[in-house]
PyMOL Python script that loads the backbone (N, CA, C, O; Angstrom):
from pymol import cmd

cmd.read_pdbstr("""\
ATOM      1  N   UNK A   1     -76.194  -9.116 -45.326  1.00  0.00           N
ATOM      2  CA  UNK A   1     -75.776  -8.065 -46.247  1.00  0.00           C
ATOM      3  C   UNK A   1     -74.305  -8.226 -46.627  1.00  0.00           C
ATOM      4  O   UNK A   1     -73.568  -7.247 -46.513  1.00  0.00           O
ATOM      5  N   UNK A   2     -73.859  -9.306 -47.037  1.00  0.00           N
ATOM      6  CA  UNK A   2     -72.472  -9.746 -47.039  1.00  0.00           C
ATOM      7  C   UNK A   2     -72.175  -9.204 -48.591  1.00  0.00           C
ATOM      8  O   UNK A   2     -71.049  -8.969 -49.028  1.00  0.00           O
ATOM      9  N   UNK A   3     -72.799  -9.130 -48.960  1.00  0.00           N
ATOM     10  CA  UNK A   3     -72.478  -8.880 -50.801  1.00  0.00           C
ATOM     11  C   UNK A   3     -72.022  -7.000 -50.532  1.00  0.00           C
ATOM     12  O   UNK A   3     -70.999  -6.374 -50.811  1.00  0.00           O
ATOM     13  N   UNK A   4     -73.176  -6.634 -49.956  1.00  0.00           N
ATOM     14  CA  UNK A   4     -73.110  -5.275 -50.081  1.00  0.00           C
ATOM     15  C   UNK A   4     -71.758  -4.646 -49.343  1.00  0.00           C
ATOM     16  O   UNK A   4     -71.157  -3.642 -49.724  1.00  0.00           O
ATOM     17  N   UNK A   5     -71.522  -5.231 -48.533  1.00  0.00           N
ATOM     18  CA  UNK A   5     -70.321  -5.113 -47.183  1.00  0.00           C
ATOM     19  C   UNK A   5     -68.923  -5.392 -48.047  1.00  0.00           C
ATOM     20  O   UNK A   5     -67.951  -4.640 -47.963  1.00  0.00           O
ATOM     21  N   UNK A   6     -68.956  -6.504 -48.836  1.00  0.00           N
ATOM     22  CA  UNK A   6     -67.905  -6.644 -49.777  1.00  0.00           C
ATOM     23  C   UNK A   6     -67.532  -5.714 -50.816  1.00  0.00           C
ATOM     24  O   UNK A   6     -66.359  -5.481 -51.108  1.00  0.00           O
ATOM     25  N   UNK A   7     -68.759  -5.061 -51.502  1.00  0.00           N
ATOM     26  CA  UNK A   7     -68.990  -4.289 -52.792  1.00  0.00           C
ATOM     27  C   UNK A   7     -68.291  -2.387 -52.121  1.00  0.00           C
ATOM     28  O   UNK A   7     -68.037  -1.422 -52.841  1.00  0.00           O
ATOM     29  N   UNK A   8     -68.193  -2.455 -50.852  1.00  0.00           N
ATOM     30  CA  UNK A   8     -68.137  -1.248 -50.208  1.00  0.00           C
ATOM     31  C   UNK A   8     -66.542  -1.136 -49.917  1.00  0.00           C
ATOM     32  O   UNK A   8     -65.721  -0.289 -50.268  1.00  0.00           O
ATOM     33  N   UNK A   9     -66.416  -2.394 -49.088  1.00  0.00           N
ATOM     34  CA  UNK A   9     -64.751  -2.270 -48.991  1.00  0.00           C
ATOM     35  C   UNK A   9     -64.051  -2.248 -50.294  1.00  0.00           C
ATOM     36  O   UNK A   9     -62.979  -1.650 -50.381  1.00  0.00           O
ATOM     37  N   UNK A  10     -64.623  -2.913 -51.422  1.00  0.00           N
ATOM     38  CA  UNK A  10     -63.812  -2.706 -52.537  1.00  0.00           C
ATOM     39  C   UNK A  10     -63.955  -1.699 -53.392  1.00  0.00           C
ATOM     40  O   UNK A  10     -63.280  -1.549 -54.411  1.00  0.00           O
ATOM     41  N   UNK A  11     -64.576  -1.191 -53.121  1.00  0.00           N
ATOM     42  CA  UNK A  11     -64.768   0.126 -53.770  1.00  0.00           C
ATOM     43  C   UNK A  11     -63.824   1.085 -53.067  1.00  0.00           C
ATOM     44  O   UNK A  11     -62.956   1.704 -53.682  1.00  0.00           O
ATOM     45  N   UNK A  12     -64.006   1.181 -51.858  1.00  0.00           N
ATOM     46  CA  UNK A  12     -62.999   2.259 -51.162  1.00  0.00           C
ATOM     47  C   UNK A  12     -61.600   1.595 -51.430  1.00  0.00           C
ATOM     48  O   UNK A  12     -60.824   2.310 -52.063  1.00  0.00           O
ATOM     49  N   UNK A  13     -61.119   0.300 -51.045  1.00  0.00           N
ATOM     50  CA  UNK A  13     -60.108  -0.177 -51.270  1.00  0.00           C
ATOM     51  C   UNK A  13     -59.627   0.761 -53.041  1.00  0.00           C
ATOM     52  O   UNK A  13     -58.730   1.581 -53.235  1.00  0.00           O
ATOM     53  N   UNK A  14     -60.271   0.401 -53.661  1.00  0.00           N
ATOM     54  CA  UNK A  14     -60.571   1.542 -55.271  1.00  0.00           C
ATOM     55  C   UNK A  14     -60.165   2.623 -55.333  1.00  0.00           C
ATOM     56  O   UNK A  14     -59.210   2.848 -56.077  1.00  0.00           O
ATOM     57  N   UNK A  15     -60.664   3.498 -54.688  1.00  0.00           N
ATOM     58  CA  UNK A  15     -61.027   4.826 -53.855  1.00  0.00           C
ATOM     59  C   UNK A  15     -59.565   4.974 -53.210  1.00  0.00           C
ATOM     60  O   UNK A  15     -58.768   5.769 -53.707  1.00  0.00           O
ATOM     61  N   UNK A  16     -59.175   4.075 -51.920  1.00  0.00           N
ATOM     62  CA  UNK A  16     -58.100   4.571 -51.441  1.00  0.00           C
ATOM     63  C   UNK A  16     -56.607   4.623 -52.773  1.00  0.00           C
ATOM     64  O   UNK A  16     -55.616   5.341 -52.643  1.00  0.00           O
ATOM     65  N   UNK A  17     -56.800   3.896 -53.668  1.00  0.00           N
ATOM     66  CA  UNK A  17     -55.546   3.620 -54.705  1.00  0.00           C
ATOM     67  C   UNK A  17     -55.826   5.363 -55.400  1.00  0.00           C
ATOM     68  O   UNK A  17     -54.941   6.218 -55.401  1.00  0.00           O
ATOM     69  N   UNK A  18     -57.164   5.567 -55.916  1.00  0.00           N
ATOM     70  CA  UNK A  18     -56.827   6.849 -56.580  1.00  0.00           C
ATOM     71  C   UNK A  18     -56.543   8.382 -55.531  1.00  0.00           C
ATOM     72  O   UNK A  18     -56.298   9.570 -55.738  1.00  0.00           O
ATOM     73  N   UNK A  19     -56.696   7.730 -54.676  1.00  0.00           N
ATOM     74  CA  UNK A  19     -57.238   9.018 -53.366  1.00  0.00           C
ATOM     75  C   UNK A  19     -56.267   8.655 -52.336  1.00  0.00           C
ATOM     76  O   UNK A  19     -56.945   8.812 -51.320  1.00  0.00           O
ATOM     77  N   UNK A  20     -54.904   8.201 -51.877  1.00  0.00           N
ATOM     78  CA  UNK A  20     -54.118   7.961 -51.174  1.00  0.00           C
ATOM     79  C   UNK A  20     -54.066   8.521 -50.016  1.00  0.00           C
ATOM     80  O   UNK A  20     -53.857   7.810 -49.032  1.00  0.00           O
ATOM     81  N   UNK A  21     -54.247   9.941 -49.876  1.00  0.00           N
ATOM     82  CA  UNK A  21     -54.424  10.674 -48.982  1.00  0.00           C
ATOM     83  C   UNK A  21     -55.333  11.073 -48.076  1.00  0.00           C
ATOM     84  O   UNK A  21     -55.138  11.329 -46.888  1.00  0.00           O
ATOM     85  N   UNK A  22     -56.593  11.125 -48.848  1.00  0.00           N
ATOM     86  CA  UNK A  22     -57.766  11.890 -48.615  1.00  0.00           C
ATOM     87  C   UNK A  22     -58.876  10.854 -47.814  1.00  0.00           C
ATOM     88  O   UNK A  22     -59.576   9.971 -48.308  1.00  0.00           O
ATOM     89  N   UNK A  23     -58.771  11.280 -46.452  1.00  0.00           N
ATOM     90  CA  UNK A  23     -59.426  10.715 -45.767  1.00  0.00           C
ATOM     91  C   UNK A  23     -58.755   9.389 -45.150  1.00  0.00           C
ATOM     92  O   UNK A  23     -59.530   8.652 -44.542  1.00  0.00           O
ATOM     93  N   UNK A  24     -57.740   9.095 -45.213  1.00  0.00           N
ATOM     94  CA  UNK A  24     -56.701   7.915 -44.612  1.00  0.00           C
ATOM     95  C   UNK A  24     -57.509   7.270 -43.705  1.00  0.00           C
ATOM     96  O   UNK A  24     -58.264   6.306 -43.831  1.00  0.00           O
ATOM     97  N   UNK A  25     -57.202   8.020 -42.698  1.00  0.00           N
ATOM     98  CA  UNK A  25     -57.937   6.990 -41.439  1.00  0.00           C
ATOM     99  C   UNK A  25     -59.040   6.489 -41.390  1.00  0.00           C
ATOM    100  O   UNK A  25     -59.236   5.380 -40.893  1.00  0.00           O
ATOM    101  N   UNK A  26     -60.211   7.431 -42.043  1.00  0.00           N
ATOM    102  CA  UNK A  26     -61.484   7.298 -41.667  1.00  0.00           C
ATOM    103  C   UNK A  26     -61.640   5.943 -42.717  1.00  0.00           C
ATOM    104  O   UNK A  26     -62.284   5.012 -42.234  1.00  0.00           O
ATOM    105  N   UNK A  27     -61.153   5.769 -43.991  1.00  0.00           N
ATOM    106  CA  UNK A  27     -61.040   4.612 -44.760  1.00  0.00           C
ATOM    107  C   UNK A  27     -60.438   3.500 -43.892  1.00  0.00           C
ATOM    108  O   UNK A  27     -61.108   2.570 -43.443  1.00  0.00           O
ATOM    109  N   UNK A  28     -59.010   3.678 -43.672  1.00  0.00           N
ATOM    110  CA  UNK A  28     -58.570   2.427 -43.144  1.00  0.00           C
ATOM    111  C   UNK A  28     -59.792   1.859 -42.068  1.00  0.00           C
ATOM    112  O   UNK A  28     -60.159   0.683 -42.062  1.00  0.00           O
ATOM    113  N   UNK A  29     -60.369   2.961 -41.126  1.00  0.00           N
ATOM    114  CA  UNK A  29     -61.027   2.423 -39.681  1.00  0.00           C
ATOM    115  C   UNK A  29     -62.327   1.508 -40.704  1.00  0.00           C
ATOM    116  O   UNK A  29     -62.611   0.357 -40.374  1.00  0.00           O
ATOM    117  N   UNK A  30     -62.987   2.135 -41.860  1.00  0.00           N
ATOM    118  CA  UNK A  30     -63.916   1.710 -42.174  1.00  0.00           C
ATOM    119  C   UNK A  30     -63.568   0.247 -42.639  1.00  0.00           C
ATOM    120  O   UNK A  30     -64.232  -0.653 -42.126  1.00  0.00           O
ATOM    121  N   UNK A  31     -62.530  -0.109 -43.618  1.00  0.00           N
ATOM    122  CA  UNK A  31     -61.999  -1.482 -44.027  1.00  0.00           C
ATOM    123  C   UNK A  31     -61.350  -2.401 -42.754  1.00  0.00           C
ATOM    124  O   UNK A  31     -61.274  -3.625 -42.852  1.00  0.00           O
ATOM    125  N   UNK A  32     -61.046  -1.913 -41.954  1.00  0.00           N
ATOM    126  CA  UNK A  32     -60.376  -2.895 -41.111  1.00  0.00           C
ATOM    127  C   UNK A  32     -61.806  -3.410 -40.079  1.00  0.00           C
ATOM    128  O   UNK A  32     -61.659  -4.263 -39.203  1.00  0.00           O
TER     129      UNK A  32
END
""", "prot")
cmd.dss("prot")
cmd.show_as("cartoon", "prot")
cmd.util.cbc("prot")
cmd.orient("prot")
């Protein structure tokens, strides 16, 4: 499921640029 796993971090990576704040950690823990 490597496509889908990619398509997810970059989306939040997305997500974290318009949304800086909201939800910090639980994003970073999910991308790292």
């Amino acid at each position: 499921f490597t496509e889908c796993t990619s398509s997810v971090v970059q989306a939040l990576a997305a997500f974290r640029k318009v949304y800086p704040d909201y939800r910090k950690e639980d994003i970073e823990i999910c991308i790292a």
